[in-house]
C-alpha positions in Angstrom: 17.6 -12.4 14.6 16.9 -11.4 18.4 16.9 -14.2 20.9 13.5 -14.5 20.2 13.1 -15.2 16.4 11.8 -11.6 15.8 13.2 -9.0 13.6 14.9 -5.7 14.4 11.9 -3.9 13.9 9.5 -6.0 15.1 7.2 -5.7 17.8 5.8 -8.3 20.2 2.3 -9.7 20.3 0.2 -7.2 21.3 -3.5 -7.6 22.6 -6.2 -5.8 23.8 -8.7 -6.8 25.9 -11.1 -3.9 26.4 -13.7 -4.0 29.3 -12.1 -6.2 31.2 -13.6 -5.4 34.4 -17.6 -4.3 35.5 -17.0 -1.4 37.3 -14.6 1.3 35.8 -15.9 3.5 33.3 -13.0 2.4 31.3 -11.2 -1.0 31.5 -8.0 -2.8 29.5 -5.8 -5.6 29.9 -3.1 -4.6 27.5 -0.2 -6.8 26.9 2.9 -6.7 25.2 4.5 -9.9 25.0 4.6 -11.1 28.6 3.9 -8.0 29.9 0.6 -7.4 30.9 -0.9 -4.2 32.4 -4.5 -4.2 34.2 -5.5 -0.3 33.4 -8.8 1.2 34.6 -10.0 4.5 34.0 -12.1 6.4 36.6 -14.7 9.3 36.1 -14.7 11.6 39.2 -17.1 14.9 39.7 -14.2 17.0 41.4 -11.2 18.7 40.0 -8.0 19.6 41.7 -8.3 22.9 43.8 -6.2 24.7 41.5 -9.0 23.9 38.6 -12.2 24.4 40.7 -14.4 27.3 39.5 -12.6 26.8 36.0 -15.1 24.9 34.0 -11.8 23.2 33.1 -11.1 19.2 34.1 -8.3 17.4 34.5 -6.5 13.9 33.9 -4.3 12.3 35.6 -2.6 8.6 36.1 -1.4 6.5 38.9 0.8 3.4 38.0 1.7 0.4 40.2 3.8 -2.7 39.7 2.4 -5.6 41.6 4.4 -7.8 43.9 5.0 -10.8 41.7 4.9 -8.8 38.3 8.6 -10.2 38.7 10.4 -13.1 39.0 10.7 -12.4 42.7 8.0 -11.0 45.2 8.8 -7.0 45.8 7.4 -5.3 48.6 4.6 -3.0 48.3 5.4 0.6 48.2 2.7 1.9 50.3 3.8 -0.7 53.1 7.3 1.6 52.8 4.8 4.6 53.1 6.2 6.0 49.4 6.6 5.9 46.2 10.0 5.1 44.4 11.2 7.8 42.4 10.7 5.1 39.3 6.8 5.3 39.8 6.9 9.0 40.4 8.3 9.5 36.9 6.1 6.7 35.0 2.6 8.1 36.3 3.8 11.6 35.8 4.4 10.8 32.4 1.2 8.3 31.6 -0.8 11.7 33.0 1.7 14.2 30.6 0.6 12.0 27.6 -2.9 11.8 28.1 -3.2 15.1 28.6 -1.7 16.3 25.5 -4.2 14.5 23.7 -7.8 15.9 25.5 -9.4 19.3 24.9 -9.5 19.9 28.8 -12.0 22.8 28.7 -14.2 20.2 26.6 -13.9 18.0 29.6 -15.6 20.2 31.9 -14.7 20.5 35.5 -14.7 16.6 36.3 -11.3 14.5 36.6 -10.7 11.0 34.6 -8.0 8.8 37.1 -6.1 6.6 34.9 -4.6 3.3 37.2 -1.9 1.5 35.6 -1.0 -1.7 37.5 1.4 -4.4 36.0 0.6 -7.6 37.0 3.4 -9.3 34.9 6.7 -7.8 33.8 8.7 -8.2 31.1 10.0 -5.1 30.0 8.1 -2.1 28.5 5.9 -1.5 31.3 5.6 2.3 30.9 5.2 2.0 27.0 2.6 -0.6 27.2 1.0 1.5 30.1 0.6 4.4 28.1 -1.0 2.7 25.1 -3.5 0.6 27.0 -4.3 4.1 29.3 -5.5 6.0 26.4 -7.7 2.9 25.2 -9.2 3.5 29.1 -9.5 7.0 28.5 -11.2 6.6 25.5 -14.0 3.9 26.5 -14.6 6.7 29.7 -14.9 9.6 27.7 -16.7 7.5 25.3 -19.6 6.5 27.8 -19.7 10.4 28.7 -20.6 10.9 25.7 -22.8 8.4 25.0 -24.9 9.4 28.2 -24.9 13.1 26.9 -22.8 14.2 29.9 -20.9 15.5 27.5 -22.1 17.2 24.1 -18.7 17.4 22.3 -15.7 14.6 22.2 -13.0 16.8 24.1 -10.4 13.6 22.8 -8.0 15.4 19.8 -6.1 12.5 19.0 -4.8 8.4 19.5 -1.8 8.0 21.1 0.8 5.2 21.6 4.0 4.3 23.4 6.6 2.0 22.4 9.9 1.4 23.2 13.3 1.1 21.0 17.0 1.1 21.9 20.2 -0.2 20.5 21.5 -4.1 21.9 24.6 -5.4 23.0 25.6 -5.4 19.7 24.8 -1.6 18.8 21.6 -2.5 16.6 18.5 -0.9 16.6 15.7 -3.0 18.3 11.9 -2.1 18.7 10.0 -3.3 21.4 12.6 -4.6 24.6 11.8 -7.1 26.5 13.2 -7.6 29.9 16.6 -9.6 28.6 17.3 -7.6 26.0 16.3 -4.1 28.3 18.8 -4.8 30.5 21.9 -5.8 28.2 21.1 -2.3 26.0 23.1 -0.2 25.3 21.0 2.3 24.6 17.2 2.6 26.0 14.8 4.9 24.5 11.0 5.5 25.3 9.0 7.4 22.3 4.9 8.4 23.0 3.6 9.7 19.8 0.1 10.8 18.4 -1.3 9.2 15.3 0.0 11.9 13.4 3.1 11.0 14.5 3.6 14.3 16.4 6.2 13.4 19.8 4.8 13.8 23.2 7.9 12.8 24.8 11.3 10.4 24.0 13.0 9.3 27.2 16.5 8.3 25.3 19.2 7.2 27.7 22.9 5.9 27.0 22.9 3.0 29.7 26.4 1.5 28.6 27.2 3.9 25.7 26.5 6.7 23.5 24.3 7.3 20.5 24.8 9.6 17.3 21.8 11.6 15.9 21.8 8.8 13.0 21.3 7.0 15.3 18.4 8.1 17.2 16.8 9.1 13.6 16.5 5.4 13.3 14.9 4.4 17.0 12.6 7.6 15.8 12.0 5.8 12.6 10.9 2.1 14.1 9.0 3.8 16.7 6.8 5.7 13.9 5.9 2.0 12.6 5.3 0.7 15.7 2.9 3.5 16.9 0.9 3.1 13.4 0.9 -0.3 13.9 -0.8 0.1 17.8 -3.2 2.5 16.8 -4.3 0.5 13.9 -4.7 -2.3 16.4 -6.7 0.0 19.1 -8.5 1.1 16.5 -9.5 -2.5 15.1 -10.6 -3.3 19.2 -12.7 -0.3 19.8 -14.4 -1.3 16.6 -15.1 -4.8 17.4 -16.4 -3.6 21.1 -18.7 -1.5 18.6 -19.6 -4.0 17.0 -20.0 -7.0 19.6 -22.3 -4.5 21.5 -24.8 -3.7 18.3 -24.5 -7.7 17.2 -27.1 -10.3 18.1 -26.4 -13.1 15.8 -23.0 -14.8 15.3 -23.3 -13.8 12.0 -25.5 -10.8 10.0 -26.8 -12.8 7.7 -28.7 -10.2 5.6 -25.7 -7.8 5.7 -22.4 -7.4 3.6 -19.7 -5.5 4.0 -18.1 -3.9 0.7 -14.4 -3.4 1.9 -14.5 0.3 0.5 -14.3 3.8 1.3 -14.9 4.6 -2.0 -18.8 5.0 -2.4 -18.8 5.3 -6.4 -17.1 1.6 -6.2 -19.5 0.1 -3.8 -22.4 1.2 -5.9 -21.3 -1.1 -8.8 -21.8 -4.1 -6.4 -25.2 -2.8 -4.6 -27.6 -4.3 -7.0 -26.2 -7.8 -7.6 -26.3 -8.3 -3.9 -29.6 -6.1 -3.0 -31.6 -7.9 -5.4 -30.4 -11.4 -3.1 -31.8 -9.2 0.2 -29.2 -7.9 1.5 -28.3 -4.8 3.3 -24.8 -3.1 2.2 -22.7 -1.4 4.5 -19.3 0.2 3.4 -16.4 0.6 5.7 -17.5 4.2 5.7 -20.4 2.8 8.7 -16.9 1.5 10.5 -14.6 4.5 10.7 -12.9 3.1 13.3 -11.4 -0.2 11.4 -8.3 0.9 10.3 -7.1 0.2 7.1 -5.4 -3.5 6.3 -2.0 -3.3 5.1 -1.6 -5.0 1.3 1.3 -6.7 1.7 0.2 -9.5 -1.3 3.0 -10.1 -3.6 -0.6 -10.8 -5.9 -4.4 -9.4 -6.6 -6.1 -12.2 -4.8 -3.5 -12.3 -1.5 -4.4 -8.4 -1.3 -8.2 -9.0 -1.7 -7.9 -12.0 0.7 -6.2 -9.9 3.3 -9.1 -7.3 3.0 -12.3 -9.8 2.7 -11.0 -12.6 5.5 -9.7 -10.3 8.0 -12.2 -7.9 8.0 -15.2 -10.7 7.6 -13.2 -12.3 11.0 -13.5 -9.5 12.7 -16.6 -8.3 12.1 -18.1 -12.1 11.7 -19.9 -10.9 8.8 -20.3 -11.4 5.0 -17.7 -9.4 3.4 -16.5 -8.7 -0.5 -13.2 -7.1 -1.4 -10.9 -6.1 -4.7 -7.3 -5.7 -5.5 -7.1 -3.7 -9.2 -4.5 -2.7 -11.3 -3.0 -2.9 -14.2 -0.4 -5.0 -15.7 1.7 -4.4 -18.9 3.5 -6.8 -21.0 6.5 -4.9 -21.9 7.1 -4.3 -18.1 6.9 -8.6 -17.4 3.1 -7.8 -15.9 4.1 -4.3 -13.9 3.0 -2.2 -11.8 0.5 -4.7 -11.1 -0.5 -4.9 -7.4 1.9 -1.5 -7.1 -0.2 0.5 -9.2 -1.4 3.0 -7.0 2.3 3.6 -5.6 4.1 2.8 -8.7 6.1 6.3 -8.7 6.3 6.0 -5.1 4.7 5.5 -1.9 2.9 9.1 -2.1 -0.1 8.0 -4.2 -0.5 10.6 -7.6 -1.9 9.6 -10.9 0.3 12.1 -13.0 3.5 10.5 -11.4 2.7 7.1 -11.9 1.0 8.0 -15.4 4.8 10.0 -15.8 6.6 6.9 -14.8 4.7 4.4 -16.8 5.5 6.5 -20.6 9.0 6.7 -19.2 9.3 2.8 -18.8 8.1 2.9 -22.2 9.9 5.2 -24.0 11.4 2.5 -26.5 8.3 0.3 -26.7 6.9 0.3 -30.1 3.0 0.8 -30.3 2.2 -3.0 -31.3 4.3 -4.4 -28.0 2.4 -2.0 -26.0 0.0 -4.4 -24.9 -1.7 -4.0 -21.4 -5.1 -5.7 -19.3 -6.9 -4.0 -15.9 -7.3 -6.6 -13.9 -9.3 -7.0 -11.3 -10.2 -9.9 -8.3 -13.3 -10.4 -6.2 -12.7 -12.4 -2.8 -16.0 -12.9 -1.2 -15.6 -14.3 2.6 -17.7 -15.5 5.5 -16.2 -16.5 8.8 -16.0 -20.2 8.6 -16.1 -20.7 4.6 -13.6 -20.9 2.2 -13.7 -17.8 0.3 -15.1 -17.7 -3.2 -12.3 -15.9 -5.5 -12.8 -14.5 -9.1 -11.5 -12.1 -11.4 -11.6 -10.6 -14.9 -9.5 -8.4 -17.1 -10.1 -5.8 -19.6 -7.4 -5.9 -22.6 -5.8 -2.9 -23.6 -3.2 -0.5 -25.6 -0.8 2.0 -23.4 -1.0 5.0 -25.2 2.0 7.7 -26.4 0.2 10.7 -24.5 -2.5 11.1 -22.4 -6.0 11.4 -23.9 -9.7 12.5 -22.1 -10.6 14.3 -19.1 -12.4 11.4 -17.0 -11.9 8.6 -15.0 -8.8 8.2 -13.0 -5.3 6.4 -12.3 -4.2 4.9 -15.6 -7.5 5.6 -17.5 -5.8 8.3 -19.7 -3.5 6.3 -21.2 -5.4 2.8 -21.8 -6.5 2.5 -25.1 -9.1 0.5 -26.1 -8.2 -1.0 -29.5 -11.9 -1.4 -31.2 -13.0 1.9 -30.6 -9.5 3.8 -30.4 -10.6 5.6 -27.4 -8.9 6.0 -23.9 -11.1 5.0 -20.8 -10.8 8.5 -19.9 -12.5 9.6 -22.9 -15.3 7.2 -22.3 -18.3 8.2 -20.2 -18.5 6.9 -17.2 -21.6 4.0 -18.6 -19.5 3.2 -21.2 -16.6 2.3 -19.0 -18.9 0.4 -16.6 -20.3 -2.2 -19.1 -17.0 -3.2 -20.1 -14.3 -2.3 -16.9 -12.1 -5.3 -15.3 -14.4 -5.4 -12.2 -17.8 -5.3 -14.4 -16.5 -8.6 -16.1 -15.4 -10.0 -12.5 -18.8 -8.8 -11.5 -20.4 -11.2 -13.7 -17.9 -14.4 -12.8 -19.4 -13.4 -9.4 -22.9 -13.4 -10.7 -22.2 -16.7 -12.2 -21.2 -18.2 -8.9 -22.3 -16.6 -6.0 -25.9 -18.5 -5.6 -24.4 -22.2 -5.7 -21.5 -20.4 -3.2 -24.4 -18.9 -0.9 -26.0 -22.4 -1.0 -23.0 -24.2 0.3 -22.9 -25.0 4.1 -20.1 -23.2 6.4 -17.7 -25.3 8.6 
C-alpha cells in the first residue's frame, strides 16, 4: 500500500469542475488529488503570421504555477522577466497535445489560447494540465459550434494525461503525488487519445534505470488511467448538457432505460408509456460513458447502472444485469456471460467454451435458468429491485438461426426447442426479463406512490 492507502494502480480523486469562470469560452478547475489547476480556454480572431492567409487556425497553451501553489511562496516569473525552462517545456507540450487532436483546417484561421495556471501543487501538474486543457478546448470549440461559427466539429478525438513511474522501492505507481514524485526512481509522463494512441511519454531514470518490461507496465497503468479520465470528462460534459436543458430537480415524466440496445428498451416502453412517461435511452446521452460492472452479482451490476446514472442525471432510471447460470458449473458464467471466453465479447466463443465445460455432463444434469434483474432508481429513493428467470436445458449442439448469446443452445424442455429456434414473439412472452417485467408490473404503482427522502 502507498503512503496513502491507495493501490499501485490507482489513481487520485479526480474532479472536474467545468465552467468555472464567466468569461472564457472554455473554463475548468481540474484537480488531481491536491493539485488543482484553474484552465481557461480563449477564442481569438487572429492566427500567428506564419498561418495568416491559410484558412488554417491554430492552438496553443500557456501554463503558470502560482506563487503559493507550494508550500513556500515562489517568485513570479515575469517579475524575473522569463520563463524557466520547466514552463517552456510544459506549455509546449499542453499545445503539442492539443493539437494532435483538432482538425486545424476545420478550425479556420482563428486561434484557441489554452492558460494553464496551478494554484495548488502536489505533483502531476502537467498531467492534470493537459487533461483539464482539452475539457477547455472542448467547451470553446463546443460554443463555436453551437453559435454556427463553425459548421463542422474540427475536434478528432479525447485526450488525457496521467503520470506513472517506479517508487523507492522499484514498483510501478500511477498517479505521483508530490512525496512519492520526488523519492522515484523512475518518472514517466504518458498523454494518450481515447484510442489509446500516444501523443507523447516523457520517461526519465531520476535515481535509476528502467527495462522495456518495465516501461510496458507504466504503459499498461497509464492505458487504465486515461480510460478511466475520459470516462470521467465524458460523464461532466454530459451533466453540463444536461444541467443546462434541466428545469426541474427531477424529470418527472421521463425515464431513462440504461440501454444502447434499442430492441431491449422497446420491451419496457409500453409498461411505462401507458403510466405517461417519456423514454429516453442512453442513445439521447452519447456522451455518458459506459459504467463499469464490477458486481460480483445481477442486482450489484443493475444497481451500479440505475443509481449512478439516475444520480447523475437526477432522473428516473431502470437498468438490467442478464445472464445465465448453469447448475453443473455451481451457477456459471453468470454475471460473466458476455465475457465468459474472455474479455473480447463473441457468442461462438463463449457458446464454444460453455459445451467444453460440459463435455462430461450427462443430458439430465444439464440444467440451466436466464436470469434476469430490474433495478428501478430515483435520486433520493431506495431503489425497487426484481428479477425473474426462465428454466432451461443446455443443449449438445447448437440449434436455430435466431436470437443471440446463449440462445442456441438453451433448450426449452416443453416444447424441445432452442430460444434460437423460437421467433422472436415466442421468446418475448416467456424470456427472463418478460417475467421480471411483470414482477415490475406488479410493483411499480405502489413503488411510484411512495414518497422520496
Amino acid at each position: 500500500m502507498r503512503h496513502d492507502g491507495r493501490k499501485n494502480d490507482e489513481m487520485r480523486k479526480v474532479s472536474f469542475v467545468l465552467d468555472y469562470l464567466d468569461y472564457p469560452e472554455g473554463s475548468v478547475l481540474v484537480s488531481f488529488g491536491n493539485t488543482k489547476v484553474i484552465v481557461n480556454a480563449t477564442v481569438e480572431e487572429s492566427v500567428p503570421p506564419f498561418l495568416r492567409n491559410t484558412g488554417t487556425g491554430w492552438v496553443t497553451a500557456e501554463y503558470s504555477m502560482l506563487p503559493r501553489a507550494t508550500h513556500t511562496r515562489n517568485r513570479r516569473e515575469s517579475s524575473k522577466g522569463k520563463l524557466t525552462g520547466r514552463t517552456m517545456e510544459i506549455q509546449r507540450l499542453i499545445g503539442r497535445a492539443l493539437r494532435s487532436v483538432i482538425d486545424l483546417k476545420k478550425l479556420g484561421e482563428r486561434s484557441i489560447v489554452v492558460d494553464c495556471d496551478v494554484i495548488q501543487a502536489d505533483g502531476g501538474t502537467r498531467t492534470a494540465s493537459i487533461t483539464g486543457a482539452f475539457l477547455a478546448l472542448k467547451l470553446a470549440v463546443d460554443k463555436l459550434v453551437d453559435s454556427g461559427e463553425l459548421t463542422e466539429n474540427p475536434i478528432t478525438n479525447h485526450l488525457a494525461a496521467i503520470s506513472v513511474g517506479l517508487n523507492q522501492y522499484g514498483e510501478a505507481i500511477t498517479d505521483l503525488d508530490y512525496e512519492e514524485d520526488s523519492a522515484a526512481q523512475v518518472d514517466c509522463n504518458v498523454v494518450m487519445t481515447e484510442k489509446l494512441e500516444l501523443i507523447e511519454i516523457q520517461g526519465t531514470g531520476e535515481e535509476a534505470t528502467f527495462t522495456r518490461g518495465e516501461l510496458n507496465q507504466l504503459l499498461d497503468y497509464a492505458e487504465k488511467s486515461v480510460t478511466e479520465l475520459i470516462r470521467l470528462q465524458k460523464n461532466a460534459l454530459a451533466l453540463r448538457n444536461v444541467s443546462k436543458k434541466q428545469e426541474e430537480p427531477v424529470l418527472k415524466n421521463h425515464l431513462l432505460i440504461a440501454t444502447r440496445n434499442e430492441g431491449k428498451a422497446k420491451e419496457f416502453v409500453e409498461l411505462f408509456k401507458s403510466r405517461g412517461y417519456e423514454i429516453k435511452t442512453l442513445l439521447d446521452y452519447p456522451e455518458i460513458a459506459d459504467i463499469e460492472e464490477t458486481g460480483k452479482t445481477f442486482e450489484e451490476n443493475a444497481r451500479l447502472k440505475a443509481e449512478g446514472i439516475a444520480k447523475e442525471l437526477n432522473c428516473l432510471v431502470l437498468a438490467d444485469d442478464s445472464g445465465l447460470k448453469v447448475d453443473a458449473l455451481g451457477g456459471q458464467p453468470g454475471v460473466y456471460s458476455a465475457r465468459f471466453a474472455g474479455e473480447r465479447k463473441s457468442d461462438a466463443a463463449n457458446n464454444a467454451k460453455l459445451l467444453h465445460e460440459l463435455t462430461d455432463v450427462p443430458m439430465g444434469d444439464r440444467t440451466a435458468q436466464f436470469h434476469c434483474t430490474l433495478v428501478l432508481a430515483e435520486p433520493g429513493k431506495e431503489s425497487l429491485v426484481v428479477s425473474g428467470e426462465l428454466p432451461g436445458m443446455i443443449g449438445r449442439i447448437p440449434r436455430g438461426n435466431n436470437g443471440f448469446g446463449y440462445d442456441p443452445l438453451f433448450i426449452i424442455p416443453e416444447t424441445d426447442k432452442t430460444l434460437a429456434e423460437m421467433t422472436s414473439e415466442e421468446k418475448n412472452k416467456i424470456s427472463h426479463r418478460a417475467k421480471a417485467l411483470q414482477e415490475l408490473d406488479k410493483k411499480i404503482d405502489a413503488w411510484l406512490g411512495e414518497k422520496t427522502v
